[in-house]
N, C-alpha and C positions, 0 to 999 in steps of 0.2 A: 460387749460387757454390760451388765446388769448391776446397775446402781439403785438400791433400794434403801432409804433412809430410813423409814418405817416398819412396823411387821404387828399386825395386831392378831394372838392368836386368845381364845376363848375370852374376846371382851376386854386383855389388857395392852397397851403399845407399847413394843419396844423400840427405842432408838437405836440409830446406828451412832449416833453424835447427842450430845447434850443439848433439849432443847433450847433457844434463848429465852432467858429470865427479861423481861421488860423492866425496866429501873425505874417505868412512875408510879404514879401514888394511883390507888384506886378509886375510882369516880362514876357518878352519877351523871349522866349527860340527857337532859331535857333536850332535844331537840324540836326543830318547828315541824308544824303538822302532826304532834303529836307523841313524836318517837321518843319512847326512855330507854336509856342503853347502859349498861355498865361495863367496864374493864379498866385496866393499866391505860392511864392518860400519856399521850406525847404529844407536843406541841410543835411544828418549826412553820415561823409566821403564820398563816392562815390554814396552813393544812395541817389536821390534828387526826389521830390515829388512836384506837381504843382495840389494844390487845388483848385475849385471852376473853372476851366478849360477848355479851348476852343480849339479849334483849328481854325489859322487864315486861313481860308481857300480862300478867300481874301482878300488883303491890302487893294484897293481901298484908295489908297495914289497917291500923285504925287511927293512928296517929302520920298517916303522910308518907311520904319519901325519905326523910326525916327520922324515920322509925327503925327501916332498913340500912341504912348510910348507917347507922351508929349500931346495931342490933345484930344485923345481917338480916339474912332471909327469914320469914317466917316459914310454915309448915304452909300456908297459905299461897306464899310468892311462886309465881312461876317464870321461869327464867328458861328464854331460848337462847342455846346454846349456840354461836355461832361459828362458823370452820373459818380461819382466819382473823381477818382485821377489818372491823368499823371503821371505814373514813368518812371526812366530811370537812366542810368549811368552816371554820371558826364562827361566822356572820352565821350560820344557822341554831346557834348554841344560843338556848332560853335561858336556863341555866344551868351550875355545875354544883355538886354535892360530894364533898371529900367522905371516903367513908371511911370506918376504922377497921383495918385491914384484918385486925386478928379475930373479927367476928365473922369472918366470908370464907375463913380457911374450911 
């Protein structure tokens, strides 16, 4: 038997099931060593999860982090896309930036 959840034909995917919607807030997450990462935040005690997730690999701001958290992306921003889920320790988190969700749609 042939269990296929996926099927992407000319560039669009279709599900076999509805994908899960993540229920957190979207976030900016500074990590140490450098890494800036966005998606859907989860938290459970130290281990935290960033859904649907990028990495900012440029700001393409002139006003910060700060700019895109409230803005969204510039034409500038470049943002790698990532297959899955960001994990990471809590103690690695420089800091965090709520962003407003209906500028990223």
């Amino acid at each position: 038997m042939i269990n296929i959840k996926t099927i992407t034909v000319d560039g669009i995917k279709y599900y076999s099931e509805k994908p899960t919607e993540h229920e957190g807030d979207l976030k900016i997450a500074v990590l140490q060593r450098g890494w800036v990462v966005v998606g859907k935040f989860e938290r459970k005690d130290n281990d935290c999860k960033l859904y649907n997730a990028s990495v900012v690999r440029k700001w393409g701001t002139t006003k910060g982090l700060g700019e895109i958290a409230e803005n969204g992306p510039t034409k500038e921003t470049v943002l790698d896309k990532c297959n899955g889920v960001i994990e990471f320790d809590y103690l690695t988190v420089v800091m965090m930036i709520s962003c407003n969700e209906k500028n990223w749609e």
